[in-house]
C-alpha positions in Angstrom: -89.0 -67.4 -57.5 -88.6 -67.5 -53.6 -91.3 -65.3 -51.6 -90.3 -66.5 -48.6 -87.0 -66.4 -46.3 -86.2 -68.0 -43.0 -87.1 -64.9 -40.6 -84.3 -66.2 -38.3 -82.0 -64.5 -40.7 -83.6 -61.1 -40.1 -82.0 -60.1 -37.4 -80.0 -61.2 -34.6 -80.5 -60.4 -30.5 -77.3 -57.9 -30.8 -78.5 -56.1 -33.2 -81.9 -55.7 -32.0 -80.6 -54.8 -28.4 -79.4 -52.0 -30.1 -82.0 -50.6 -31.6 -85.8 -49.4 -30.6 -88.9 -51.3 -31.7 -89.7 -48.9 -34.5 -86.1 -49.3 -36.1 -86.2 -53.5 -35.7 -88.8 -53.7 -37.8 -87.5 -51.1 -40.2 -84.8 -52.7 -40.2 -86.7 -56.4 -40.9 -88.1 -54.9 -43.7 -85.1 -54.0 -45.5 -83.0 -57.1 -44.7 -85.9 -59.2 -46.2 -85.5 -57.5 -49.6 -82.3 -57.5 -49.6 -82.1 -61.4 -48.8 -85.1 -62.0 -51.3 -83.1 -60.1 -53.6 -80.0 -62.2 -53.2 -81.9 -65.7 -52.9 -83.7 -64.6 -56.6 -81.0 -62.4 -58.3 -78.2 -62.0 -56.2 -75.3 -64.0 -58.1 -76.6 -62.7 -61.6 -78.8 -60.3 -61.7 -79.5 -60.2 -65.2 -79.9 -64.1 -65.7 -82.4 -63.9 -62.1 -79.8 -66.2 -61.0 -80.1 -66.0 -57.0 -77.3 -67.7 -54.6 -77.7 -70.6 -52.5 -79.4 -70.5 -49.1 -76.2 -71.6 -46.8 -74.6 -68.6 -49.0 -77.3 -66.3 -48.2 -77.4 -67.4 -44.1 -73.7 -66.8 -44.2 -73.3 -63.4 -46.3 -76.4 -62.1 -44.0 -74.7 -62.9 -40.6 -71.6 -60.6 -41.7 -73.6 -57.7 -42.8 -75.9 -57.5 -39.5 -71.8 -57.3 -38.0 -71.0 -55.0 -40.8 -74.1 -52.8 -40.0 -73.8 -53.1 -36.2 -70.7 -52.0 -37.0 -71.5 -48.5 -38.5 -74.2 -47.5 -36.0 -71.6 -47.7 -33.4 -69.8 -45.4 -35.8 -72.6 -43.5 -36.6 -74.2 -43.4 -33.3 -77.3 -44.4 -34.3 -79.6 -46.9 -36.6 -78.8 -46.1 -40.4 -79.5 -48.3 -43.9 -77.8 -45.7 -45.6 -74.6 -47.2 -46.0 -71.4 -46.0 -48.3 -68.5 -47.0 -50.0 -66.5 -44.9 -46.8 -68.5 -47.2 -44.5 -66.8 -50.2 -46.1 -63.2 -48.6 -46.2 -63.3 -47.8 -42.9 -64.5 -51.4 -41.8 -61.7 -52.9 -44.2 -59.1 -51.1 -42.0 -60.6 -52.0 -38.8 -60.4 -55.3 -40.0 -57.2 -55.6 -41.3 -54.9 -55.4 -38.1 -57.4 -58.4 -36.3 -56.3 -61.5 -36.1 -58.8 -63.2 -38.2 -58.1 -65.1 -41.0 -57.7 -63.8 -44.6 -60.6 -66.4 -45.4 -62.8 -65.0 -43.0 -61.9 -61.1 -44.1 -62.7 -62.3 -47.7 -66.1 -63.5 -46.6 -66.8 -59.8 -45.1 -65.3 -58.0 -48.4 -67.9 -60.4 -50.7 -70.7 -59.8 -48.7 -70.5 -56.0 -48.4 -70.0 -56.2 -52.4 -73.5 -58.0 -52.6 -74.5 -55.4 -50.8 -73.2 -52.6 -53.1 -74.8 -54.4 -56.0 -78.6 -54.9 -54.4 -78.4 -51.1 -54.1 -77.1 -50.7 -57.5 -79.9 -53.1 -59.3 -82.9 -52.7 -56.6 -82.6 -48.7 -55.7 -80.9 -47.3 -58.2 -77.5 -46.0 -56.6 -74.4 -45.5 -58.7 -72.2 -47.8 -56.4 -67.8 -47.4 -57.6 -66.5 -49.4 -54.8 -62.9 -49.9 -55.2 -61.9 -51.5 -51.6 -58.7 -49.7 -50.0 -57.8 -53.1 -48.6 -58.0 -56.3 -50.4 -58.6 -59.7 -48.5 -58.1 -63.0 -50.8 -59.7 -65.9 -49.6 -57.2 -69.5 -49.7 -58.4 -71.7 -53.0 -58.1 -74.8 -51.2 -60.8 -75.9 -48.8 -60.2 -76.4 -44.9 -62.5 -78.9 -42.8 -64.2 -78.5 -40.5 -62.0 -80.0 -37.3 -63.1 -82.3 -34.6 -62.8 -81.6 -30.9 -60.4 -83.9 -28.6 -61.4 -86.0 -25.9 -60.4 -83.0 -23.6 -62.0 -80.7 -25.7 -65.2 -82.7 -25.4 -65.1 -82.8 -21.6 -64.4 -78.9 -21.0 -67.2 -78.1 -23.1 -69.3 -80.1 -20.5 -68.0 -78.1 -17.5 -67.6 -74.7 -19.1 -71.4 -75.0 -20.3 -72.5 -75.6 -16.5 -71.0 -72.1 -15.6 -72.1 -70.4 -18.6 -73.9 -66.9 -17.7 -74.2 -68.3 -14.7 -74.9 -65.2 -11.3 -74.5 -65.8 -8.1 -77.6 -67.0 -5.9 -79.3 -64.0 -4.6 -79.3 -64.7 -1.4 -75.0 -65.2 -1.1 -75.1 -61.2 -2.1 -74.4 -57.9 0.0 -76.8 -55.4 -1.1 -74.2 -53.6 -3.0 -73.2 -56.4 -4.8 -76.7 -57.6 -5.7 -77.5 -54.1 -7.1 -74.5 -54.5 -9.5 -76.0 -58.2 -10.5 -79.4 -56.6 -11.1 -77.8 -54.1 -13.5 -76.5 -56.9 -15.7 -79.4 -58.4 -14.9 -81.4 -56.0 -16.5 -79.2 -55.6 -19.4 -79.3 -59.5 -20.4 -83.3 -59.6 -19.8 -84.2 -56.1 -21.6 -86.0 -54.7 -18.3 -85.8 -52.1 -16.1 -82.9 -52.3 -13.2 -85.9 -51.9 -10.6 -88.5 -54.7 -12.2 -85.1 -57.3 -11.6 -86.5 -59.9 -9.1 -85.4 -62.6 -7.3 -86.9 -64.7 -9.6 -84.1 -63.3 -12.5 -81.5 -64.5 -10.2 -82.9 -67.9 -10.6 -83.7 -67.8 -14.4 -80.3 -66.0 -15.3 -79.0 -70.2 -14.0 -80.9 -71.6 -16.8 -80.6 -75.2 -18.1 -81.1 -74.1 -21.5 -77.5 -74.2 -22.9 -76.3 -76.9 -20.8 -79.3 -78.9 -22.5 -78.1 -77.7 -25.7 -74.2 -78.5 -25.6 -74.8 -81.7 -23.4 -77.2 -82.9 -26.0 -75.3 -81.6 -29.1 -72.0 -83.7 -27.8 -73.8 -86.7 -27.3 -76.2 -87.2 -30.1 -73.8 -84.7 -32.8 -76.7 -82.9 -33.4 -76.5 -80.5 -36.9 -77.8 -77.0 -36.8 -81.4 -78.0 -38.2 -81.7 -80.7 -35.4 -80.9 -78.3 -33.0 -84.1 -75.8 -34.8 -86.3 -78.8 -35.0 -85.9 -80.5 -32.0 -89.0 -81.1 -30.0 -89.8 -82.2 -26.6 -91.6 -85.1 -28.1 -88.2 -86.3 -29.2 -86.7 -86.9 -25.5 -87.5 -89.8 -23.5 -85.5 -89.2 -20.6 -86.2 -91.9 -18.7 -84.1 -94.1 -21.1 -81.9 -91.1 -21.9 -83.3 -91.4 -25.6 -83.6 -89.0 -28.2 -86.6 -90.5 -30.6 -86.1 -88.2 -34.0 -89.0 -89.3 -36.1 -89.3 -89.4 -39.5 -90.8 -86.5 -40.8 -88.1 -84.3 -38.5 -85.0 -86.1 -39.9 -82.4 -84.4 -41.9 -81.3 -85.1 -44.9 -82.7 -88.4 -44.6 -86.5 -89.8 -44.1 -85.5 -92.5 -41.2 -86.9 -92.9 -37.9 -84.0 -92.6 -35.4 -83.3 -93.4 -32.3 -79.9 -92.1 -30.7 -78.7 -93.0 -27.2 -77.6 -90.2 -24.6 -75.5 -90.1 -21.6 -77.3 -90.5 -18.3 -76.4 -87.7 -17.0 -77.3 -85.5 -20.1 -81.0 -87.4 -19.8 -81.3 -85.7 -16.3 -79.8 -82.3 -17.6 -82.5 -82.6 -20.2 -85.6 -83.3 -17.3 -84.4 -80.3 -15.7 -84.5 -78.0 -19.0 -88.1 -79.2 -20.0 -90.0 -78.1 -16.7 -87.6 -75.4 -16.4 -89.1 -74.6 -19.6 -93.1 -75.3 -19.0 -92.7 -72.0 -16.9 -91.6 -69.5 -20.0 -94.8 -68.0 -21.6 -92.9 -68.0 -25.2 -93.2 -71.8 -25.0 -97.0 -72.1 -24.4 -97.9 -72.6 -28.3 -94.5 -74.2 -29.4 -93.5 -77.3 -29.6 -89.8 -76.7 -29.8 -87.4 -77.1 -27.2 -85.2 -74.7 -27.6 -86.3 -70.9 -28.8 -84.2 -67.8 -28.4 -85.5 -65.1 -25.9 -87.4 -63.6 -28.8 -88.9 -67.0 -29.2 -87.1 -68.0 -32.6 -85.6 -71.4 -33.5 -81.5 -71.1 -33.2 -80.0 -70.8 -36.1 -76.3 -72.0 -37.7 -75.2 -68.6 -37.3 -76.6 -68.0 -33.6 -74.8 -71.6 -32.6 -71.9 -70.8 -34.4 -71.3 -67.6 -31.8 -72.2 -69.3 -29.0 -70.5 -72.2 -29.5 -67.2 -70.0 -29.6 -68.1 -68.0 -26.5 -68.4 -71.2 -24.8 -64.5 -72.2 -26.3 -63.4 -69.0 -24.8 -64.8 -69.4 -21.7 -63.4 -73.4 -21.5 -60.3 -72.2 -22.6 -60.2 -73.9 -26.2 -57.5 -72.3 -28.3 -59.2 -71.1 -31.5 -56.9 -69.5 -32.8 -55.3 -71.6 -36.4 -58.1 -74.1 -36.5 -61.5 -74.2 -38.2 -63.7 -74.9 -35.6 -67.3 -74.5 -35.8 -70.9 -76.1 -33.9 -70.2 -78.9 -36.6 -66.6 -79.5 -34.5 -69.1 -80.9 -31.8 -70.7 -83.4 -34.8 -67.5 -84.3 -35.9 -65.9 -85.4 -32.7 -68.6 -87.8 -31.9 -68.2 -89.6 -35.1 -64.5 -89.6 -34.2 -64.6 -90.8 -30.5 -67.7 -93.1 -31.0 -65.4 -94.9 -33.9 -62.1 -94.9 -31.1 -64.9 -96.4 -28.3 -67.1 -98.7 -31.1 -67.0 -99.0 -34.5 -67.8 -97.3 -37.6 -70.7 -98.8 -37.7 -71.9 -97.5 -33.8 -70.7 -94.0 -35.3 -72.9 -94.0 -38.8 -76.1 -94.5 -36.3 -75.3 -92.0 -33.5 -74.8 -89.8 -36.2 -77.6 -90.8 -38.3 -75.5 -91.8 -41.4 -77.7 -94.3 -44.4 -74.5 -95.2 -45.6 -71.2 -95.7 -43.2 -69.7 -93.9 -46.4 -70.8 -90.2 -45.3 -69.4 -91.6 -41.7 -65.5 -91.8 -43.4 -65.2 -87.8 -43.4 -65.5 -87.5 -39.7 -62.8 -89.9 -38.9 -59.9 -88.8 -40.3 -57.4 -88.8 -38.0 -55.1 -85.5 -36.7 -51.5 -85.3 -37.3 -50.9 -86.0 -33.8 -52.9 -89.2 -34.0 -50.5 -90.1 -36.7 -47.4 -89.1 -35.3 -48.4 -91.4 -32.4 -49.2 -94.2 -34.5 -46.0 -93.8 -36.2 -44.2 -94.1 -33.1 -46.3 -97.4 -32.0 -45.0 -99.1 -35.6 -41.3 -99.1 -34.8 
């Protein structure tokens, strides 16, 4: 049986922005039995046959959406949720433009939901969905990044929740800066100082991206990383053993120059946030958690937007960034350069990153007469 569950998966900063202290950790404790529930019980019940983790991360996401969801609805912090709740949510769903896939994914994981109430509290739950999503049977991969794609990622991160210095500012403008100010830090309007302006340009997600597109760092490297890993005098990331995923190697993976410097500027940017003082982590959320696969997932596609990466018909995800370094390091290198960038054992787990788009082909086909 598993006592335990990663507490990232408790909540998220939306949905505790939205709520007061007294209802986030109401609302803690019943997300942790319901998750429990699932990672124990939740795919049969009455074998105590539980789902797997990734399954659990993923269904847990939607429902903090599904749930922010209803308290806008509701107008206020609820765990009472109904059958009407889901309808209603169905139909908001069903005119967006997501896929039916990803609308699937929302209808499963509100049904978990109906069935931890029905075996944990008790409640008669008859959900028979108004709308019906059906997810494809045949699997999509995860898709790479181009070249382009790669470099407008660099640039978009630089400007990312970026404000103006505060000195540039009229006084009416920098009033309207402090109020978003305010909003982003959780603080009152009046406590924003000129200080805010300056943390607001953080290096923190430049660090993150510029580091992620060099090195292809997964989601758990991203939550384990540690300052001991960076040398940035050589632009070296040194992953030690005992940190390594899915493998027990010691590795060390080259990183642009540049990215090295980025990286210098992030860690003493960092020595002056209190959250940091017992951690060794480098990166922590501003409720001083690890980032999770989820958490990347969003900001990685806030960061598309903002670059002006078409998402739209393509399965792109923080793996995308993972999956284009194995791709260009085999264009610039070899396969061989690509399996230890990417911390591959074997060059064979290195073949599903290279597969080459349609374009690529077409252009080949063009180049053989």
């Amino acid at each position: 049986m598993i006592d335990s569950i990663d507490e990232s998966w408790l909540t998220t900063e939306e949905s505790e922005e939205m709520l007061s202290p007294r209802e986030v950790e109401m609302y803690r404790t019943h997300r942790r039995d319901l998750l429990k529930w699932m990672l124990n019980q939740g795919q049969n019940p009455a074998a105590g046959v539980g789902y797997a983790e990734e399954t659990v991360e993923n269904r847990s996401y939607r429902l903090d959406l599904f749930y922010r969801w209803v308290w806008d609805v509701e107008n206020g912090y609820t765990e009472n949720i109904t059958t009407s709740h889901a309808n209603s949510y169905l139909k908001y769903l069903h005119p967006q433009s997501y896929s039916q896939a990803y609308k699937a994914a929302f209808q499963k994981a509100i049904r978990t939901l109906f069935r931890w109430q029905e075996h944990q509290q008790g409640k008669l739950v008859n959900w028979n969905p108004v709308i019906h999503f059906h997810s494809s049977s045949v699997p999509t991969s995860r898709e790479a990044l181009t070249r382009d794609e790669r470099q407008d990622l660099r640039e978009a991160v630089l400007d990312h929740e970026s404000v103006p210095h505060y000195n540039s500012l009229d006084p009416d403008q920098r009033e309207n800066w402090k109020q978003y100010l305010a909003q982003r830090f959780t603080k009152p309007k009046d406590e924003v100082t000129k200080d805010d302006f300056n943390r607001a340009n953080s290096w923190k997600w430049p660090s993150v991206f510029w580091t992620a597109l060099d090195a292809g760092l997964r989601p758990k490297e991203v939550e384990r990383a540690k300052v001991s890993w960076v040398d940035t005098q050589n632009a070296i990331l040194r992953i030690p053993s005992e940190d390594a995923v899915k493998n027990d190697n010691h590795w060390k993976v080259g990183l642009r120059e540049r990215t090295g410097e980025i990286l210098e500027k992030w860690i003493e940017e960092r020595d002056t946030y209190g959250k940091y003082d017992d951690s060794e982590l480098l990166w922590l959320t501003k409720y001083g958690n690890p980032y999770g696969s989820q958490a990347l997932n969003r900001r990685f596609q806030t960061v598309c937007d903002e670059a002006g990466i078409k998402r739209s018909n393509r399965n792109l995800s923080w793996y995308s960034i993972r999956h284009s370094v194995g791709r260009q390091m085999v264009k610039e290198m070899s396969i061989g350069a690509a399996a230890a960038q990417l911390r591959h054992k074997s060059m064979e787990s290195t073949l599903q990153y290279i597969r080459p788009s349609a374009e690529e082909r077409q252009e080949a086909l063009d180049n053989m007469g």
